[in-house]
SEKOLKE-894326 format. One record per residue: residue number from 1; chain; x, y negated, z of N, C-alpha, C, O in turn. Coordinates in nm, 4 decimals, padded with zeros to 6 digits. Atoms other than C-alpha are relative to their C-alpha. Layout:
<sites>
+-----+--------+----------+----------+----------+----------+----------+----------+----------+----------+----------+----------+----------+----------+
| num | cadena |    neast |   nnorth |      nup |   caeast |  canorth |     caup |    ceast |   cnorth |      cup |    oeast |   onorth |      oup |
+-----+--------+----------+----------+----------+----------+----------+----------+----------+----------+----------+----------+----------+----------+
| NUM |      A |        X |        Y |        Z |        X |        Y |        Z |        X |        Y |        Z |        X |        Y |        Z |
...
+-----+--------+----------+----------+----------+----------+----------+----------+----------+----------+----------+----------+----------+----------+
</sites>
This chain:
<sites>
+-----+--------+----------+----------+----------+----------+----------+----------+----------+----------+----------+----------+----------+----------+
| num | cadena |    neast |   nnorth |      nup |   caeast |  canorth |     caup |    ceast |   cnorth |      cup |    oeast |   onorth |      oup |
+-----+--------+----------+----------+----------+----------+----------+----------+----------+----------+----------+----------+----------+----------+
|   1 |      A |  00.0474 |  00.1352 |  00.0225 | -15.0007 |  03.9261 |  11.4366 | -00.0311 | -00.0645 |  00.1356 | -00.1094 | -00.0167 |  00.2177 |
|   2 |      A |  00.0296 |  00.0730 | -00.1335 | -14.9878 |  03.6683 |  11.7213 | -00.1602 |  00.0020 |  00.0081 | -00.2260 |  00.0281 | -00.0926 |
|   3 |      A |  00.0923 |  00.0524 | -00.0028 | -15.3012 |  03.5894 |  11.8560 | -00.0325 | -00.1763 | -00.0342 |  00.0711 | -00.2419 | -00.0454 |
|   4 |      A |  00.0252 |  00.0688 |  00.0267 | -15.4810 |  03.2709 |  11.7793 |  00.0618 | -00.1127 |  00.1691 |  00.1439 | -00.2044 |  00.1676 |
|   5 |      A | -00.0323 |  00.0913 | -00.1025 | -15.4360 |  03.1018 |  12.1287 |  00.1345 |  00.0095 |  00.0218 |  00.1762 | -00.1028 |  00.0501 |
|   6 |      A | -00.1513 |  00.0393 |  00.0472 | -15.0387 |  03.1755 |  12.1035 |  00.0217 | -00.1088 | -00.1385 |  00.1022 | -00.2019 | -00.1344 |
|   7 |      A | -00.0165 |  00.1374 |  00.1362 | -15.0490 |  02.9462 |  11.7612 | -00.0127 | -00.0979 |  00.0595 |  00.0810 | -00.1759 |  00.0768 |
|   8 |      A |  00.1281 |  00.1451 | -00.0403 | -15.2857 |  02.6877 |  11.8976 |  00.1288 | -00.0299 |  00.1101 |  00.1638 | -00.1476 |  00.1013 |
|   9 |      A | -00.0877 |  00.0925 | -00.0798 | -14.9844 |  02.6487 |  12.1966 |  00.1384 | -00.0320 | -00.0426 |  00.2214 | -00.0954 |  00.0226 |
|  10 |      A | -00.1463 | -00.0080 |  00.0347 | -14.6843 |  02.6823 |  11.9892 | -00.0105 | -00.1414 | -00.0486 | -00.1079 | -00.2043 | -00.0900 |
|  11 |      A | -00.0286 |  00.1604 |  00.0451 | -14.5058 |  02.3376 |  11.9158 |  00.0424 | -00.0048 | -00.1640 |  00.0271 | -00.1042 | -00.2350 |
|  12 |      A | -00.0627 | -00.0406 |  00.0879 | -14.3479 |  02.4937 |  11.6228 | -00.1096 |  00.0309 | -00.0881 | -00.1139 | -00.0161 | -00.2018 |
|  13 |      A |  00.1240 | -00.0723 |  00.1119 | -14.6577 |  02.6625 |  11.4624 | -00.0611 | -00.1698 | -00.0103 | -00.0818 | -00.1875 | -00.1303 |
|  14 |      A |  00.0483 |  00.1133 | -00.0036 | -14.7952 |  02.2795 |  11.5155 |  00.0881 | -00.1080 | -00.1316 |  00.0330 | -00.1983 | -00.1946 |
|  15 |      A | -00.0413 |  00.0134 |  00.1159 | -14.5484 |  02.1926 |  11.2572 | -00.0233 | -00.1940 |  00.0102 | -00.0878 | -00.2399 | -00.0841 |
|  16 |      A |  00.0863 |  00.1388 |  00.0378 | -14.6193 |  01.7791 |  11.3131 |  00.1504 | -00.0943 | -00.0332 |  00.2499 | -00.0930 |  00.0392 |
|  17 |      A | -00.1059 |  00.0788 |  00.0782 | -14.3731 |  01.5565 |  11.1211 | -00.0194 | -00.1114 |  00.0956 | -00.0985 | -00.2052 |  00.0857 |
|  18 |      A | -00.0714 |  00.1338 | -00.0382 | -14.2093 |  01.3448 |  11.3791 |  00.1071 | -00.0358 | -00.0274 |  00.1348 | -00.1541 | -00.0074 |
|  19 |      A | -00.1166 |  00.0554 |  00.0339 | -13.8810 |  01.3486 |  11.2588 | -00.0069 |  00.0466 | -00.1710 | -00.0796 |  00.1213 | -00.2365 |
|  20 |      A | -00.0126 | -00.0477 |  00.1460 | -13.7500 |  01.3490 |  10.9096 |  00.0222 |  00.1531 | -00.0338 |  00.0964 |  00.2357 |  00.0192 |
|  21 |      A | -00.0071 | -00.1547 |  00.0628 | -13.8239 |  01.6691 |  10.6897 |  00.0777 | -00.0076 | -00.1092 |  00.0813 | -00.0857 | -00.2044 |
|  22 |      A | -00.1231 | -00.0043 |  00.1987 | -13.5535 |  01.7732 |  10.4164 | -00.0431 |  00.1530 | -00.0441 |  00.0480 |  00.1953 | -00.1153 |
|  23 |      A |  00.0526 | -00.0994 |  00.0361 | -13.7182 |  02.0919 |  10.3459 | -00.1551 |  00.0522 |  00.0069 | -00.2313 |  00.0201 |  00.0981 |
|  24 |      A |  00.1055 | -00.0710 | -00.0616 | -14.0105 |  02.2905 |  10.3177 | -00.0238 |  00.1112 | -00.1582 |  00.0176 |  00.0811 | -00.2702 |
|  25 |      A |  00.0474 | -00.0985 |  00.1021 | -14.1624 |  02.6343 |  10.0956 | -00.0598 |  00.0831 |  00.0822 | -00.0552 |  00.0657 |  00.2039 |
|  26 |      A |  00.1008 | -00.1132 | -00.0393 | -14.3773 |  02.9163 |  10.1693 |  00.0681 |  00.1025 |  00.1388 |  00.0197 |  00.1723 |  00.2280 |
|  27 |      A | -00.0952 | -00.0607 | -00.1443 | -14.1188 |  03.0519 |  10.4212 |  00.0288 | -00.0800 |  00.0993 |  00.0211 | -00.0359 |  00.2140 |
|  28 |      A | -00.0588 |  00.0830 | -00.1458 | -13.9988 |  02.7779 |  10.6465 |  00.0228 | -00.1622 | -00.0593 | -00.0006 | -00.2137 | -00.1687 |
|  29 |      A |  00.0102 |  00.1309 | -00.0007 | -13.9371 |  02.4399 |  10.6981 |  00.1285 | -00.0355 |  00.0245 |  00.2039 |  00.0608 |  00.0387 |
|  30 |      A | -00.0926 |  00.0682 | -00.0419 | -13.6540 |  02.2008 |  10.7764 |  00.0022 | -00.1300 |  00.0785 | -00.0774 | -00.2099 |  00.0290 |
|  31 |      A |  00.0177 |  00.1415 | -00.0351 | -13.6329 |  01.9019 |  10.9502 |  00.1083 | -00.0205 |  00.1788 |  00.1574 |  00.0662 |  00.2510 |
|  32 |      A | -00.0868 |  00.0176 | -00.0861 | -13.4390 |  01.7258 |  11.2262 | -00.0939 |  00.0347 |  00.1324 | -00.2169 |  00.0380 |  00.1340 |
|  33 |      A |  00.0077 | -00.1010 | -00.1488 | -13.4646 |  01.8824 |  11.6004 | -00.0707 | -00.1371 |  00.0867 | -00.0144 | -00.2439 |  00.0626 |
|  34 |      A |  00.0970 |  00.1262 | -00.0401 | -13.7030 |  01.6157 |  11.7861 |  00.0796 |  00.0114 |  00.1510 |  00.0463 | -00.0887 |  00.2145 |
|  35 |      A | -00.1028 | -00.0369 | -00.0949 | -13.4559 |  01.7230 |  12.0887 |  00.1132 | -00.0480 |  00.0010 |  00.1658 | -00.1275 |  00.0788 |
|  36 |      A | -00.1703 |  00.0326 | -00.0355 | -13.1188 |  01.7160 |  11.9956 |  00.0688 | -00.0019 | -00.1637 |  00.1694 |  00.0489 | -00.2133 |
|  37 |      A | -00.0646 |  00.0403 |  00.1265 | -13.1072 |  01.5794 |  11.6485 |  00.0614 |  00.0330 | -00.1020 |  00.1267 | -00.0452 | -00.1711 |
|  38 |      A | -00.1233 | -00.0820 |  00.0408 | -12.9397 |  01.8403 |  11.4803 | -00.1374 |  00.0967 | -00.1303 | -00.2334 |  00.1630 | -00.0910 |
|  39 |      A |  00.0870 | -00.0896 |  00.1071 | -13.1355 |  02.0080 |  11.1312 |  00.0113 |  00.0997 |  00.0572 |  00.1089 |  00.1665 |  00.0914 |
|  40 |      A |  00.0681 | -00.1773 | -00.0699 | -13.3594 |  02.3018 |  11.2756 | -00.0588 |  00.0483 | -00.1172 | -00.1225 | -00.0432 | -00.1694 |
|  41 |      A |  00.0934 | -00.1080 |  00.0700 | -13.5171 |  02.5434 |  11.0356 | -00.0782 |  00.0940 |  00.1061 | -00.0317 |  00.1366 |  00.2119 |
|  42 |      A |  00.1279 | -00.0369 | -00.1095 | -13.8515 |  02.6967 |  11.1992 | -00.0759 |  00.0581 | -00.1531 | -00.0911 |  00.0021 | -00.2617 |
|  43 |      A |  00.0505 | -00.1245 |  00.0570 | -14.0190 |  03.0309 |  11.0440 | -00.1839 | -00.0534 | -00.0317 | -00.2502 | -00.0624 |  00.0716 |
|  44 |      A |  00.1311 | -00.0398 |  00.0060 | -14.3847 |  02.9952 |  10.9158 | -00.0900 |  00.0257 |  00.0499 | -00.1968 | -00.0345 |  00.0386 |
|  45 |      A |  00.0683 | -00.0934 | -00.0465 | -14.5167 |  03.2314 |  11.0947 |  00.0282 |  00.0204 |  00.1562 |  00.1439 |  00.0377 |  00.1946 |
|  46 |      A | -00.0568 | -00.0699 | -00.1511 | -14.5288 |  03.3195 |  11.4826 |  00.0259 |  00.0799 |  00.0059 | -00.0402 |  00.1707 | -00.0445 |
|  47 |      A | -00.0451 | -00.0842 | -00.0344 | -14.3191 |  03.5097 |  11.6025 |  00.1833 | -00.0100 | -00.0153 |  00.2480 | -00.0907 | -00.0821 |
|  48 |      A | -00.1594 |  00.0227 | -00.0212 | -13.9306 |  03.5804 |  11.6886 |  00.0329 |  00.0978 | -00.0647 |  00.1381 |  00.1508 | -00.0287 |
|  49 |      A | -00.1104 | -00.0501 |  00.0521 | -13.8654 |  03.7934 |  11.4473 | -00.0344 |  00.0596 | -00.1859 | -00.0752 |  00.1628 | -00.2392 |
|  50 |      A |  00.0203 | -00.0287 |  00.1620 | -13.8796 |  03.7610 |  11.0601 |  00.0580 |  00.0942 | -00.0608 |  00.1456 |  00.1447 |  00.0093 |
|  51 |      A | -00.0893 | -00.1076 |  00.0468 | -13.7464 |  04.0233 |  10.8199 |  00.1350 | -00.0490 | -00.0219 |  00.1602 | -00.1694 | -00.0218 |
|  52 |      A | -00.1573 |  00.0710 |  00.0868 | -13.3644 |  03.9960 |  10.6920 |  00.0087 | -00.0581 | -00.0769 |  00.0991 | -00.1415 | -00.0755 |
|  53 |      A |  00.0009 |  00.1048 |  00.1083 | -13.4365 |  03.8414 |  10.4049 | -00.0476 | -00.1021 | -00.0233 | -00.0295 | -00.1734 | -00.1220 |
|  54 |      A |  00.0924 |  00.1359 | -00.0461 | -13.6616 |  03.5823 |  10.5437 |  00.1233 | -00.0750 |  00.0776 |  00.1410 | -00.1897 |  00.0365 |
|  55 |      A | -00.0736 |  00.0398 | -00.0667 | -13.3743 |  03.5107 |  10.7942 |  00.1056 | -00.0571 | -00.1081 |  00.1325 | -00.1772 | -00.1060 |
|  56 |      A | -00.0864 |  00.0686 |  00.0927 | -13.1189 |  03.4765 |  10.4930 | -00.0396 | -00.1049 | -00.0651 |  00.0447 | -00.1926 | -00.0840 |
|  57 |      A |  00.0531 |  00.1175 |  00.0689 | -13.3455 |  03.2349 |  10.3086 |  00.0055 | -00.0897 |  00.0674 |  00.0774 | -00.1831 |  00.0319 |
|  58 |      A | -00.0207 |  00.1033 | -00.1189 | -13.3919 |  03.0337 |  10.6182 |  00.1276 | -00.0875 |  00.0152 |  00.1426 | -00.2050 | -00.0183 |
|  59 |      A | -00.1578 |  00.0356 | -00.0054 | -12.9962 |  03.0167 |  10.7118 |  00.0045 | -00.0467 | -00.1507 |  00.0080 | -00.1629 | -00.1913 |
|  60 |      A | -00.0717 |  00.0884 |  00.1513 | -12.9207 |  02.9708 |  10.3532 | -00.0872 | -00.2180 |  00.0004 | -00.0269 | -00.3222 |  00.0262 |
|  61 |      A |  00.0224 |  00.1041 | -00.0416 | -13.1803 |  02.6682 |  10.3555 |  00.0384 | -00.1342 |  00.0941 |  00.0612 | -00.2505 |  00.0609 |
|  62 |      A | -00.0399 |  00.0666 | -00.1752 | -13.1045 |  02.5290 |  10.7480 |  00.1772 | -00.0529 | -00.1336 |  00.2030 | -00.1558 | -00.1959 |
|  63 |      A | -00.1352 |  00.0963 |  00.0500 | -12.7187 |  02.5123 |  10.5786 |  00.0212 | -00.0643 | -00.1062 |  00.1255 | -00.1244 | -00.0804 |
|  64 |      A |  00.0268 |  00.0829 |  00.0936 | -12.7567 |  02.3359 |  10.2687 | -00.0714 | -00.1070 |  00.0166 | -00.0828 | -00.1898 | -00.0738 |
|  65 |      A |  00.0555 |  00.1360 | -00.0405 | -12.9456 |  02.0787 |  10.4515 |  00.1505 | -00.0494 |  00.0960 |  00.2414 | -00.1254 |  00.0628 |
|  66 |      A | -00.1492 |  00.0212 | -00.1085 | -12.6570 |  02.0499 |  10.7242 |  00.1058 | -00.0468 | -00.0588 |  00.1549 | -00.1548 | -00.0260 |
|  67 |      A | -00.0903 |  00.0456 |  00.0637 | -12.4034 |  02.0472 |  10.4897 | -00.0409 | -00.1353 | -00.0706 |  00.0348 | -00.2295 | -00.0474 |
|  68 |      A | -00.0177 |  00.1419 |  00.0317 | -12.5623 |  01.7394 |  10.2836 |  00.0220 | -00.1047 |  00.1497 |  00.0966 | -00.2026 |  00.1496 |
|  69 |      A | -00.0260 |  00.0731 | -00.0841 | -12.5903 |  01.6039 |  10.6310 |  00.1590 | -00.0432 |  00.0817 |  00.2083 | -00.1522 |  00.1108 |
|  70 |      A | -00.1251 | -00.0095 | -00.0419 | -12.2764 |  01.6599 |  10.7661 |  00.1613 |  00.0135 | -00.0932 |  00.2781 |  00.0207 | -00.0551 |
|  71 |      A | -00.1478 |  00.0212 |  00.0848 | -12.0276 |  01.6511 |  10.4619 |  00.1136 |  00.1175 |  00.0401 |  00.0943 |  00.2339 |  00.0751 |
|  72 |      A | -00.1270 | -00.0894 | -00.0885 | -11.6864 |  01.7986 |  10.5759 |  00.0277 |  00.0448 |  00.1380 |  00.1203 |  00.1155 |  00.1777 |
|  73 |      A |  00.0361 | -00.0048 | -00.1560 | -11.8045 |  01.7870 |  10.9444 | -00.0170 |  00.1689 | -00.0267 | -00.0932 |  00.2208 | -00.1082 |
|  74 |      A |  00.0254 | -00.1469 | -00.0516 | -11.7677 |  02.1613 |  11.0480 | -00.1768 |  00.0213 |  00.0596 | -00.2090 | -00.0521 |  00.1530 |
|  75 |      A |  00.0697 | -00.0634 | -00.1223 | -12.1085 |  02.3322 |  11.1815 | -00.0402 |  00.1129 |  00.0505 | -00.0022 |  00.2010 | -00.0267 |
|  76 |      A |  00.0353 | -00.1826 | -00.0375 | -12.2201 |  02.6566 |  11.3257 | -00.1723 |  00.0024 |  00.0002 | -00.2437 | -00.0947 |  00.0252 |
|  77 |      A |  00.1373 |  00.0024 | -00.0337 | -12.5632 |  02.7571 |  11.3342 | -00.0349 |  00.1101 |  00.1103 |  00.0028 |  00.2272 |  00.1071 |
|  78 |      A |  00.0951 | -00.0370 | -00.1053 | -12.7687 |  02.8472 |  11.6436 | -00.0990 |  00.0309 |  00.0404 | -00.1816 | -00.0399 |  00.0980 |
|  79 |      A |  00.0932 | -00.0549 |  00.0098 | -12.9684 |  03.0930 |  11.6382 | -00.0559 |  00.0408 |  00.1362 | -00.1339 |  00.1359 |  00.1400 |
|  80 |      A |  00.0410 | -00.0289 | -00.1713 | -13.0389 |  03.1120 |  12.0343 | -00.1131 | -00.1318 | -00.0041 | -00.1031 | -00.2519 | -00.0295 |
|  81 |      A |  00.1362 |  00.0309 |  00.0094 | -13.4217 |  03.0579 |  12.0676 | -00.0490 | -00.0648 |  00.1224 | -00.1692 | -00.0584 |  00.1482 |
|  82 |      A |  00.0403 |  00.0416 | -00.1550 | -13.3983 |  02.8660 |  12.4529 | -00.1371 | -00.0251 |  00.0204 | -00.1917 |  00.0471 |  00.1038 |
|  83 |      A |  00.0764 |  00.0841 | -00.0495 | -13.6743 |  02.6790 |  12.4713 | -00.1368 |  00.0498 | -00.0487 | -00.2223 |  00.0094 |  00.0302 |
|  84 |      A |  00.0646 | -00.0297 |  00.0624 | -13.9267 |  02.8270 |  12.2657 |  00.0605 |  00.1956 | -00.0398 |  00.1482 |  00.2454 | -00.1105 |
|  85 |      A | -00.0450 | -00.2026 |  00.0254 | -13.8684 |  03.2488 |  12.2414 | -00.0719 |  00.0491 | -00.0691 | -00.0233 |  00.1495 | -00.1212 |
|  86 |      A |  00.0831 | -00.0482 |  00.0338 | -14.1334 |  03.3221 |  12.1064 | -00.0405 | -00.0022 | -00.1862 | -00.1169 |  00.0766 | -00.2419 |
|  87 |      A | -00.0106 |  00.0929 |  00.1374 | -14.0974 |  03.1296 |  11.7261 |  00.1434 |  00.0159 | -00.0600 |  00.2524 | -00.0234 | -00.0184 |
|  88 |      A | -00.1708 |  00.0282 |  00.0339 | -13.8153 |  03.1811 |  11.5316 |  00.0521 | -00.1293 | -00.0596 | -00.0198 | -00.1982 | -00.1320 |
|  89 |      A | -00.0492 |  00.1389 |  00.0619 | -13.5989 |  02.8822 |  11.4378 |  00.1256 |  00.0431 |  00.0823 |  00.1386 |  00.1229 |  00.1752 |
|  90 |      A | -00.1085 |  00.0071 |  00.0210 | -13.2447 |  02.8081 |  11.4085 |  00.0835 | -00.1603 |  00.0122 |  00.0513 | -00.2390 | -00.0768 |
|  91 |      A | -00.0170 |  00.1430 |  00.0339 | -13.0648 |  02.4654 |  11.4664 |  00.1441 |  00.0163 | -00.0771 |  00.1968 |  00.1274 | -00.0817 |
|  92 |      A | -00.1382 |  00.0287 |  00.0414 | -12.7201 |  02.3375 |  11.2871 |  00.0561 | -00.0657 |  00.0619 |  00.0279 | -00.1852 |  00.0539 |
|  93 |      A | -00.0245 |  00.0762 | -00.0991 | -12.5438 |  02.2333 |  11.5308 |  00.2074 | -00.0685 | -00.0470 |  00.2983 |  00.0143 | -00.0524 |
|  94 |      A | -00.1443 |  00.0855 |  00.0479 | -12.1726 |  01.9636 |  11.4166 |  00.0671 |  00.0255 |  00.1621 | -00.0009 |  00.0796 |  00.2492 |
|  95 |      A | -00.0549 |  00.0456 | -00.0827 | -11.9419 |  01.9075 |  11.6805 | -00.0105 | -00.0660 |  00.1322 |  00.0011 | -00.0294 |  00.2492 |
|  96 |      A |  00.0496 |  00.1009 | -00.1488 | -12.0418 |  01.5729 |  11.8680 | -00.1471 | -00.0099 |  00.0023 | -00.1953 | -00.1128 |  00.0497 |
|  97 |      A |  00.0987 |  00.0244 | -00.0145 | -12.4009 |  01.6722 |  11.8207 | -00.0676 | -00.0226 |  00.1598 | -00.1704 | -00.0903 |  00.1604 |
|  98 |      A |  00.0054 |  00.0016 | -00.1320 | -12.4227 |  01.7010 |  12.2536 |  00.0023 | -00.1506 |  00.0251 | -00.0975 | -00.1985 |  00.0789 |
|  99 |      A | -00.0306 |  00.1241 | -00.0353 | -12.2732 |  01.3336 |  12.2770 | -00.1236 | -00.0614 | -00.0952 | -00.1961 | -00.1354 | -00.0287 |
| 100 |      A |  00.0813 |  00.1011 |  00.0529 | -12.5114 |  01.1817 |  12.0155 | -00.1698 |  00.0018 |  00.1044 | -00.2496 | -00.0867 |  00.1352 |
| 101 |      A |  00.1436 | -00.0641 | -00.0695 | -12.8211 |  01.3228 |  12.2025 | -00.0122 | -00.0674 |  00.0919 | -00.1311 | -00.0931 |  00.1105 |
| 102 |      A |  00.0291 |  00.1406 | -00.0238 | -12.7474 |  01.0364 |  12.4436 |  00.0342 | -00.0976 |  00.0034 |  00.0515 | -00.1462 |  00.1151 |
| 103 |      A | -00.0139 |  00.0827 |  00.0786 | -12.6754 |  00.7876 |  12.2678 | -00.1484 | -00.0895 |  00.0509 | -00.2597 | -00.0381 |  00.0626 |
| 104 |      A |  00.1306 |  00.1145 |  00.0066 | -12.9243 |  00.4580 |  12.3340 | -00.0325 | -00.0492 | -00.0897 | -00.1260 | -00.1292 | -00.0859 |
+-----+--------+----------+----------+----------+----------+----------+----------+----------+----------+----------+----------+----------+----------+
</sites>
Protein backbone atom coordinates (compact mmCIF):
# COMPACT_ATOMS: atom_id res chain seq x y z
CA UNK A 1 0.00 0.00 0.00
CA UNK A 2 1.42 3.38 -1.15
CA UNK A 3 1.94 5.66 1.45
CA UNK A 4 -0.33 8.56 2.11
CA UNK A 5 2.09 11.38 0.92
CA UNK A 6 2.61 9.36 -2.55
CA UNK A 7 -1.46 9.77 -3.04
CA UNK A 8 -1.63 13.30 -1.77
CA UNK A 9 1.19 13.99 -4.89
CA UNK A 10 -0.20 11.80 -7.48
CA UNK A 11 -2.18 13.76 -10.29
CA UNK A 12 -3.94 10.63 -11.08
CA UNK A 13 -4.96 9.51 -7.51
CA UNK A 14 -6.31 13.39 -7.55
CA UNK A 15 -8.74 12.15 -10.02
CA UNK A 16 -10.13 16.07 -10.78
CA UNK A 17 -12.56 16.26 -13.74
CA UNK A 18 -11.01 18.64 -16.14
CA UNK A 19 -11.72 17.00 -19.14
CA UNK A 20 -14.69 15.01 -20.18
CA UNK A 21 -15.33 11.60 -18.28
CA UNK A 22 -17.02 8.62 -20.32
CA UNK A 23 -16.43 6.19 -17.66
CA UNK A 24 -16.12 5.36 -14.22
CA UNK A 25 -16.75 2.00 -11.51
CA UNK A 26 -15.08 0.69 -8.58
CA UNK A 27 -11.96 -0.16 -10.69
CA UNK A 28 -11.03 2.74 -12.86
CA UNK A 29 -11.99 5.59 -14.61
CA UNK A 30 -12.04 7.01 -18.13
CA UNK A 31 -11.78 10.20 -19.43
CA UNK A 32 -9.89 12.28 -22.00
CA UNK A 33 -5.89 12.74 -21.44
CA UNK A 34 -5.66 16.56 -20.20
CA UNK A 35 -2.22 16.22 -22.32
CA UNK A 36 -2.73 14.77 -25.46
CA UNK A 37 -6.41 14.31 -25.84
CA UNK A 38 -6.59 10.84 -26.44
CA UNK A 39 -9.17 8.51 -23.84
CA UNK A 40 -6.83 7.44 -20.83
CA UNK A 41 -8.08 4.87 -18.40
CA UNK A 42 -6.30 5.42 -14.83
CA UNK A 43 -6.39 2.49 -12.04
CA UNK A 44 -8.08 3.40 -8.65
CA UNK A 45 -5.59 2.67 -6.71
CA UNK A 46 -1.75 3.72 -6.51
CA UNK A 47 0.37 1.99 -7.90
CA UNK A 48 1.87 0.52 -11.36
CA UNK A 49 0.72 -2.55 -11.12
CA UNK A 50 -2.89 -3.97 -10.88
CA UNK A 51 -3.74 -7.66 -11.12
CA UNK A 52 -4.60 -9.26 -14.73
CA UNK A 53 -7.91 -9.02 -14.41
CA UNK A 54 -8.05 -5.51 -13.25
CA UNK A 55 -5.83 -4.73 -16.33
CA UNK A 56 -8.39 -6.63 -18.68
CA UNK A 57 -11.34 -4.70 -17.27
CA UNK A 58 -9.51 -1.49 -17.68
CA UNK A 59 -8.33 -2.22 -21.51
CA UNK A 60 -11.65 -3.69 -22.18
CA UNK A 61 -13.24 -0.32 -20.76
CA UNK A 62 -10.27 2.36 -22.16
CA UNK A 63 -11.44 0.48 -25.75
CA UNK A 64 -15.02 0.68 -25.82
CA UNK A 65 -14.72 4.25 -25.02
CA UNK A 66 -12.11 4.78 -27.97
CA UNK A 67 -13.94 2.92 -30.24
CA UNK A 68 -17.30 5.08 -29.67
CA UNK A 69 -14.83 7.85 -30.06
CA UNK A 70 -13.05 6.97 -32.89
CA UNK A 71 -15.53 4.87 -35.09
CA UNK A 72 -13.51 3.04 -37.86
CA UNK A 73 -10.40 5.17 -36.99
CA UNK A 74 -7.79 2.40 -36.13
CA UNK A 75 -6.21 2.69 -32.42
CA UNK A 76 -3.61 1.00 -30.36
CA UNK A 77 -3.46 1.32 -26.80
CA UNK A 78 -0.52 2.63 -24.73
CA UNK A 79 0.30 1.21 -22.02
CA UNK A 80 3.84 3.06 -21.51
CA UNK A 81 3.49 4.91 -18.12
CA UNK A 82 6.11 8.16 -19.20
CA UNK A 83 5.16 10.70 -17.25
CA UNK A 84 3.71 9.36 -14.26
CA UNK A 85 5.41 5.56 -13.37
CA UNK A 86 4.24 5.20 -10.56
CA UNK A 87 0.04 4.98 -11.34
CA UNK A 88 -1.17 2.76 -13.71
CA UNK A 89 -3.09 4.12 -16.70
CA UNK A 90 -3.30 3.45 -20.26
CA UNK A 91 -4.10 5.98 -23.14
CA UNK A 92 -5.89 5.12 -26.72
CA UNK A 93 -3.99 6.50 -28.86
CA UNK A 94 -5.80 7.02 -33.20
CA UNK A 95 -3.45 7.92 -35.70
CA UNK A 96 -3.35 11.87 -36.00
CA UNK A 97 -3.72 12.01 -32.26
CA UNK A 98 0.25 13.78 -32.20
CA UNK A 99 -1.00 16.45 -34.86
CA UNK A 100 -4.25 17.32 -32.99
CA UNK A 101 -2.29 18.00 -29.70
CA UNK A 102 -1.32 21.22 -31.50
CA UNK A 103 -3.91 22.27 -32.92
CA UNK A 104 -5.03 26.12 -31.73
Amino acid sequence: MPDATARAACDLCEAARITPWHHEDDVCWVADCEICAVPMVVWKQHGPAPTPEEVEHMIGQLSRVASERFGETPFNVDRVMRQIPDHFHAHARDEGWWWRRFRT
